[in-house]
C-alpha positions as CSV (number, residue, x, y, z in Angstrom):
1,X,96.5,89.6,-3.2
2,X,93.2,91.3,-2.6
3,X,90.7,89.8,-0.2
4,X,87.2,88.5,-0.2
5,X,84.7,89.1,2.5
6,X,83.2,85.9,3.8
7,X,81.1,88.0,6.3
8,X,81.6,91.1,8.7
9,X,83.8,89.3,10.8
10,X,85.8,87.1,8.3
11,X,87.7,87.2,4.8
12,X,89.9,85.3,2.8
13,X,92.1,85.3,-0.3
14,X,90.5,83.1,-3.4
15,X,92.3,80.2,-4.5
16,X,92.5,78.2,-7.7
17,X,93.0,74.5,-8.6
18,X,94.6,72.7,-11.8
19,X,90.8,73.3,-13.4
20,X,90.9,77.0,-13.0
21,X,93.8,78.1,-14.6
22,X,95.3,77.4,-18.5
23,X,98.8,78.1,-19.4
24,X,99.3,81.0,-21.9
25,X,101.7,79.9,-25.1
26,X,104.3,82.4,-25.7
27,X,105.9,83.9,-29.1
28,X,108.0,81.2,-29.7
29,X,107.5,77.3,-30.3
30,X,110.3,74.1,-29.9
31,X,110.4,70.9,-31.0
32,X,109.5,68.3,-28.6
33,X,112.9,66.6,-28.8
34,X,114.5,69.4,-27.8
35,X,113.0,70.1,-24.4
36,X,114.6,68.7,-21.4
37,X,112.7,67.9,-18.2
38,X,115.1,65.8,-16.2
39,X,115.3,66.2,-12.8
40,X,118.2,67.2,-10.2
41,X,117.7,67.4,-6.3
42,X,120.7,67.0,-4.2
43,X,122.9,64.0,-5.9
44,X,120.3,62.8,-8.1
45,X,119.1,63.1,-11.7
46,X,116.2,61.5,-12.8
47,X,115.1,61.8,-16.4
48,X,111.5,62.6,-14.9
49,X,110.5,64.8,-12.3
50,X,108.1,62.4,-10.5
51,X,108.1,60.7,-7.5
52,X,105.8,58.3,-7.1
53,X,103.6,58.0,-3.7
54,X,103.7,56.2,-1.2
55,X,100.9,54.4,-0.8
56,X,100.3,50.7,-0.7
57,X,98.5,50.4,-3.9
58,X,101.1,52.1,-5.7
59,X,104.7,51.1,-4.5
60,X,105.9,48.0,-3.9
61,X,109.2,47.0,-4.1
62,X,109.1,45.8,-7.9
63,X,106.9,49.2,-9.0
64,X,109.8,50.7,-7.2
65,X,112.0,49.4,-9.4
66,X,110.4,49.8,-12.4
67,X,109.6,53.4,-12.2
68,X,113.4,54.0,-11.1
69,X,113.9,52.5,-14.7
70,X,111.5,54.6,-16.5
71,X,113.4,57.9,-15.3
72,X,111.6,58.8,-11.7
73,X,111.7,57.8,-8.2
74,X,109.6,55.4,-6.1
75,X,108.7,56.4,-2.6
76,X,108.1,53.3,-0.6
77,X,105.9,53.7,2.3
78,X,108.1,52.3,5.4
79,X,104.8,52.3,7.7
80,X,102.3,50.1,5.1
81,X,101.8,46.1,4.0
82,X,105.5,45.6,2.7
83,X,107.0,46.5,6.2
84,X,104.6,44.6,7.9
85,X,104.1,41.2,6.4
86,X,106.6,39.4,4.8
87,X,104.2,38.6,2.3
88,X,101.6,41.1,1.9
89,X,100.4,39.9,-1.4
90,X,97.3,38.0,0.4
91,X,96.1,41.1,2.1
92,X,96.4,43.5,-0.8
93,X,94.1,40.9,-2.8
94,X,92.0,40.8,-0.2
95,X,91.4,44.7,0.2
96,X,91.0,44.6,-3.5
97,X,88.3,42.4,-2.9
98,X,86.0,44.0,-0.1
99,X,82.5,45.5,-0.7
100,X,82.9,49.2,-0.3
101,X,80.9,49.4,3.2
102,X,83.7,46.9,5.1
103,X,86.6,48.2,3.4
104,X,87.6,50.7,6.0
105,X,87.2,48.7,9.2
106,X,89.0,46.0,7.9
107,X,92.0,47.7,6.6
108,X,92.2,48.7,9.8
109,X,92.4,45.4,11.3
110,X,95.0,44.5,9.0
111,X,97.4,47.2,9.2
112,X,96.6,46.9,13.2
113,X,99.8,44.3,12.7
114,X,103.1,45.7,14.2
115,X,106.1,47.3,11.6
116,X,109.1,45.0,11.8
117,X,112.3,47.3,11.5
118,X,114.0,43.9,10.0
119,X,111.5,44.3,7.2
120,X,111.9,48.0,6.5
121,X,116.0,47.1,6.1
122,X,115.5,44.4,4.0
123,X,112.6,46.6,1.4
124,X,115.3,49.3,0.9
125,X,118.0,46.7,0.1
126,X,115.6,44.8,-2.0
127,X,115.4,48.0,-4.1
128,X,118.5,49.4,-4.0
129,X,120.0,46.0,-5.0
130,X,118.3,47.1,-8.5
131,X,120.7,49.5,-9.3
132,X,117.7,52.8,-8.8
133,X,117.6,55.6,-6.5
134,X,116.1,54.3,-3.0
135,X,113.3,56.4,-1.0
136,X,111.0,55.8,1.1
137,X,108.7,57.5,3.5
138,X,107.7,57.8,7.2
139,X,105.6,60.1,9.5
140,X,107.1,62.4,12.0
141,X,105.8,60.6,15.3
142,X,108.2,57.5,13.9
143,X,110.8,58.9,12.0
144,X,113.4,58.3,15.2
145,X,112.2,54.7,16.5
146,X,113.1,53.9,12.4
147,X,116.1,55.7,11.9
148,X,118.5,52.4,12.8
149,X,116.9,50.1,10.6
150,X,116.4,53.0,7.2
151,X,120.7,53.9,7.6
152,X,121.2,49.7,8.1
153,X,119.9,49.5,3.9
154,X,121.6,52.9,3.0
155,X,118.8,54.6,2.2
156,X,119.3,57.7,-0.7
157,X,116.6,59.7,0.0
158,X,114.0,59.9,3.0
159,X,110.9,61.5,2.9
160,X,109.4,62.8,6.1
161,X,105.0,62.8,5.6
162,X,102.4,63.8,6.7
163,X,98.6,64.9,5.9
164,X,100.3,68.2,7.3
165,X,103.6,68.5,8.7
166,X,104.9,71.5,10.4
167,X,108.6,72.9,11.3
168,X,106.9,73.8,14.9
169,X,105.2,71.0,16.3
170,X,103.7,71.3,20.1
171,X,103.0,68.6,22.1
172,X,102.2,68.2,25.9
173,X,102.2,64.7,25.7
174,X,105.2,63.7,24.1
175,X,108.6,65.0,22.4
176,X,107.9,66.0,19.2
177,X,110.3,65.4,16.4
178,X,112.7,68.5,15.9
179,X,112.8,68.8,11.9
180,X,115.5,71.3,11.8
181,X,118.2,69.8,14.2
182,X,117.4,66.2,13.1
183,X,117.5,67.0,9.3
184,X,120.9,68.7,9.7
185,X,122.6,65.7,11.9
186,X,121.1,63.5,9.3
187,X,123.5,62.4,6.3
188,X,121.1,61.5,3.9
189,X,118.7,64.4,1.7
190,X,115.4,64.5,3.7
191,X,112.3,65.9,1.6
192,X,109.4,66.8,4.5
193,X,105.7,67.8,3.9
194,X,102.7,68.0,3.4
195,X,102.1,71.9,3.4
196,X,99.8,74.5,1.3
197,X,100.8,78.1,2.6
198,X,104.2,80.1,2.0
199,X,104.1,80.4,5.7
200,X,104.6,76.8,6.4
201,X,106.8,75.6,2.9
202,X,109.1,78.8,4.2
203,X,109.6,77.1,7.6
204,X,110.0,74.0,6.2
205,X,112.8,75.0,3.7
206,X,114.3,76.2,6.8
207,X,115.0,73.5,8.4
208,X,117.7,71.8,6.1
209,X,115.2,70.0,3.7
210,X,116.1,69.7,0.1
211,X,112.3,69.6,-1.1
212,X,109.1,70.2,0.8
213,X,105.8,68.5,-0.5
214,X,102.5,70.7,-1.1
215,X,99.3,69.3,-0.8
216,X,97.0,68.9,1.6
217,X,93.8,66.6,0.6
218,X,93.8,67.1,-2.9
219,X,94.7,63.3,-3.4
220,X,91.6,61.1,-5.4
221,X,91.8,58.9,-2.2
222,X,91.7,61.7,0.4
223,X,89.2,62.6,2.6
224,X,91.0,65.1,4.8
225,X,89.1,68.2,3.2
226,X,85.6,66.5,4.3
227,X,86.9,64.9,7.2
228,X,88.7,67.9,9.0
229,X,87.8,70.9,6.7
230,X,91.4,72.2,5.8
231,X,93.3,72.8,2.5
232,X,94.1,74.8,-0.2
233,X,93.5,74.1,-3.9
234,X,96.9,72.9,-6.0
235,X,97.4,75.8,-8.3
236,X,97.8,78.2,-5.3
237,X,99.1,76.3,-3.2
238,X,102.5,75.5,-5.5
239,X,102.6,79.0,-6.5
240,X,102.8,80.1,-2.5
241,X,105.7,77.3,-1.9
242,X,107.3,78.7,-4.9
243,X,107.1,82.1,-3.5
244,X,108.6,80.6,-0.3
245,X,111.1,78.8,-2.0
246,X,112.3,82.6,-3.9
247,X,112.6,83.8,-0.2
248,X,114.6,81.1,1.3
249,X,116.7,81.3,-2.2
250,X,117.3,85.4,-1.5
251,X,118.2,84.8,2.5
252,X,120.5,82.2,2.4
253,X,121.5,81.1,-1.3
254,X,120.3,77.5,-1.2
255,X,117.8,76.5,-3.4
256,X,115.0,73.7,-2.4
257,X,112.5,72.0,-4.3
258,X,108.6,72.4,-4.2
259,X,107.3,69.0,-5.0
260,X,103.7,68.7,-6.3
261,X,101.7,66.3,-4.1
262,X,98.4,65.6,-5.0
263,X,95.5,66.3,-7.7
264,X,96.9,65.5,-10.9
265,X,95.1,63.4,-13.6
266,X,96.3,64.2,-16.6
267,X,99.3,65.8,-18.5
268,X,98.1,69.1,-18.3
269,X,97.8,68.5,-14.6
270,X,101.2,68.2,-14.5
271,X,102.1,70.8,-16.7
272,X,100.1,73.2,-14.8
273,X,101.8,72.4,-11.5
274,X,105.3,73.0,-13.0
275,X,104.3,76.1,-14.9
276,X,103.0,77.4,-11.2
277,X,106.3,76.6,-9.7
278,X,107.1,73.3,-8.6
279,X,109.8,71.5,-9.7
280,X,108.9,67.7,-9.8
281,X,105.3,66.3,-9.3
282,X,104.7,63.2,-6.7
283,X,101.8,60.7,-8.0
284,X,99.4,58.5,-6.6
285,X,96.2,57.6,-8.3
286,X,97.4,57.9,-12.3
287,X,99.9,55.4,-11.2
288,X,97.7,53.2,-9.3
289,X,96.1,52.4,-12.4
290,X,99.2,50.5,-14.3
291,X,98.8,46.9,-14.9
292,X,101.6,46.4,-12.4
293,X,100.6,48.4,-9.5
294,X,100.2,46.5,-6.5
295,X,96.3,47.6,-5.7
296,X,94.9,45.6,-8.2
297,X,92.9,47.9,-9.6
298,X,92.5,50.1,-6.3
299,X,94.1,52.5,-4.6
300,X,94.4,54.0,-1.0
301,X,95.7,56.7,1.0
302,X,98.1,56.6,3.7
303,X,95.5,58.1,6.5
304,X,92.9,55.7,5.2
305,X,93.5,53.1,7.8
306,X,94.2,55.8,11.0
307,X,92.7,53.2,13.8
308,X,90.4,56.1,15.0
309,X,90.2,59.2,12.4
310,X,90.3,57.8,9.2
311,X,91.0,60.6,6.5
312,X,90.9,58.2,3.2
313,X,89.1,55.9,1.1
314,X,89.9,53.2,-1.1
315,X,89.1,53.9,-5.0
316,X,88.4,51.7,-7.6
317,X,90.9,52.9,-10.2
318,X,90.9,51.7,-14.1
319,X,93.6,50.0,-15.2
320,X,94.5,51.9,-18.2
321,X,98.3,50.8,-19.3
322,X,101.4,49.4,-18.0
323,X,103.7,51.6,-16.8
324,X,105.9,52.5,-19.0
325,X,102.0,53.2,-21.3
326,X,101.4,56.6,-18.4
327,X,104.6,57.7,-17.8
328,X,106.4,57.4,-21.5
329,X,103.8,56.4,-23.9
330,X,102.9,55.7,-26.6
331,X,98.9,56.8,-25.6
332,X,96.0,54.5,-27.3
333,X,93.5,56.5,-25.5
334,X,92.8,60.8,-26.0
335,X,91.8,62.1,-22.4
336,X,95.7,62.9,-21.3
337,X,96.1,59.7,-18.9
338,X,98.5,58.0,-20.7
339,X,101.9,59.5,-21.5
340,X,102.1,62.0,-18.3
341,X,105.3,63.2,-19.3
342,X,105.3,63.1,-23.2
343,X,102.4,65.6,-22.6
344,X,104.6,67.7,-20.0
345,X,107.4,67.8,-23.0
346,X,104.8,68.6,-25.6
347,X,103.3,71.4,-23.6
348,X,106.8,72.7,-22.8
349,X,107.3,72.9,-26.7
350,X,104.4,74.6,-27.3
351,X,105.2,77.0,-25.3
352,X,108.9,77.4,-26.4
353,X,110.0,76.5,-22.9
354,X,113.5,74.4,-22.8
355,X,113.9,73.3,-19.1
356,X,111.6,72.7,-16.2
357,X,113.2,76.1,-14.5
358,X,112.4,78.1,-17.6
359,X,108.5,76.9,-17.1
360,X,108.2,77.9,-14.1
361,X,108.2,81.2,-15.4
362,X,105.0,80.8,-18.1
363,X,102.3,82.8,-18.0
364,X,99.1,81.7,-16.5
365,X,95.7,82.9,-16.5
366,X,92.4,81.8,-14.8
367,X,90.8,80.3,-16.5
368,X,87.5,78.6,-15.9
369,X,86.0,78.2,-19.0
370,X,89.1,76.1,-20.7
371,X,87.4,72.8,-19.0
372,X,84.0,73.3,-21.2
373,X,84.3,76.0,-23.9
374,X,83.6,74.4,-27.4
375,X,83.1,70.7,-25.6
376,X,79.8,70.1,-25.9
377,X,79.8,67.3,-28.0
378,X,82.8,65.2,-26.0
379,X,80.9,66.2,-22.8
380,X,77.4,64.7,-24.4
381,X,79.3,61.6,-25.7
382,X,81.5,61.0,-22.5
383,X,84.5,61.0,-24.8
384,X,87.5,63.0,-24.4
385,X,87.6,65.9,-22.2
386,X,84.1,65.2,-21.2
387,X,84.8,61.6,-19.9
């Protein structure tokens, strides 16, 4: 891809974002009914390729649950609220309630209280007990110290996050996790990330991974691009991991999955990030809105509350729908933030696309103009696509 000069001594490729890009239809059209976008990665079929994040304000135990119901797969995060206190419910009201200026400092008293490996067992089992696929997440530097108490409640699938999360950490300080040695000991899928280059997804396919994450800062609650200056927009960023993932495919025959992590609103969102190349989406802030979501109405990321870097904030999110209402419908409202994957069926249809794999391989063009062309009135009236 041809380069842009910054300046004499610097350039850079251009990237593009969900906003920049529209997905061409094709010469043939399907009915809606006849699409499938179930999910397979390792053992598991889902009936939706989404994982939901893990973050506090949008996976407890019971959301878990529920969205293991609907078709996806709840990632619980092992280092938040719910492995922490034994009844976290006071605090999360409580961060629900704080005046936007305060809200920082004191989430970071309160997650300042120590994770109690007797909790993290007794989370997965409280899910698993459900009948749904269990997952859950933790960061590299704790993955090990965790390990006893995540194979204690059988875990299904472990996710290993970051903001970014390399196959070649370096360290003078400490021993750094090794991803490829641990993942292959390990008995249980591990998905690892976040990444945005081909570079990085390629070395984290090869470590043994059975999905990487891209995304770095695209999240509604993130603050990394501000705080540190690094990332790449969504739409390139999936379509590098995908060219990663068609590398790793060629050299040693096993397939693994790019997971979507971050910047998706909407159906087409979603639709945009599978027709780029991924092959399941993970969720945060569309979910955060449900009736049921544990942030009451807000939502945070899981950097938010670093005790001396904090690369988050919490949101005020509207709570649109239960849900069942965003992931499965039926929509009451028009601006594509209610039935996520109704819309990813629908847009499959359209453009006579049967599975996910088959998407992948829709055309794509940028696109600017698809945002505003012929909007003028929504965009006037705040209704629509210009709310």
């Amino acid at each position: 891809m041809a380069e842009v000069e910054i300046g004499i001594g610097k350039s850079g490729r251009r990237a593009y974002g969900f906003d920049d890009i529209a997905i061409v239809p094709s010469r043939r059209t399907r009915d809606p009914e006849d699409v499938d976008i179930t999910w397979e990665i390792d053992a598991f079929k889902f009936d939706i390729p989404l994982m939901a994040s893990a973050m506090d304000g949008v996976v407890s135990p019971a959301t878990a649950i529920e969205i293991g119901r609907l078709g996806g797969v709840g990632v619980l995060n092992l280092e938040g609220l719910w492995t922490r206190y034994e009844d976290p419910e006071p605090y999360l009201r409580e961060i629900a309630s704080l005046d936007p200026d305060k809200a920082t400092a004191r989430m970071q008293q309160i997650y300042s209280e120590e994770i109690k490996p007797e909790l993290i067992t007794e989370r997965i089992k409280e899910i698993k007990s459900a009948g749904v696929v269990t997952c859950a997440s933790v960061t590299p530097q704790r993955t090990k110290s965790f390990m006893k108490a995540i194979l204690a409640a059988e875990l299904d699938m472990l996710v290993i996050q970051g903001t970014v999360v390399s196959a070649e950490h370096v360290s003078k300080t400490s021993e750094p996790l090794n991803l490829k040695s641990f993942i292959r000991e390990l008995e249980i899928p591990v998905i690892v990330g976040g990444c945005a280059s081909y570079q990085a997804a390629l070395h984290l396919m090869r470590t043994g991974a059975v999905g990487v994450l891209v995304g770095v800062g695209p999240g509604n609650a993130c603050t990394t691009r501000g705080v540190l200056g690094i990332g790449v927009p969504q739409a390139t960023a999936i379509a590098d991991a995908a060219g990663a993932r068609m590398r790793h495919l060629d050299e040693t025959g096993v397939y693994v999955h790019v997971i979507a992590d971050g910047g998706l609103s909407k159906g087409g969102d979603v639709a945009k990030a599978i027709a780029c190349g991924a092959d399941a989406v993970m969720m945060g802030s569309p979910l955060a809105s449900a009736y049921e979501a544990p942030g009451h109405g807000y939502h945070w990321g899981m950097a938010t509350f670093h005790p001396t870097l904090p690369r988050g904030t919490r949101v005020k999110t509207e709570q649109r729908g239960t849900l069942k209402e965003i992931l499965l419908g039926p929509a009451h409202e028009n601006d594509g933030r209610l039935n996520l994957f109704g819309a990813l069926r629908t847009s499959m249809a359209t453009c006579g696309y049967e599975t996910l794999k088959e998407f992948q391989k829709a055309e794509v063009m940028v696109a600017p103009a698809l945002q505003t062309e012929g909007k003028a009135l929504q965009q006037s009236q705040k209704v629509g696509m210009g709310h």
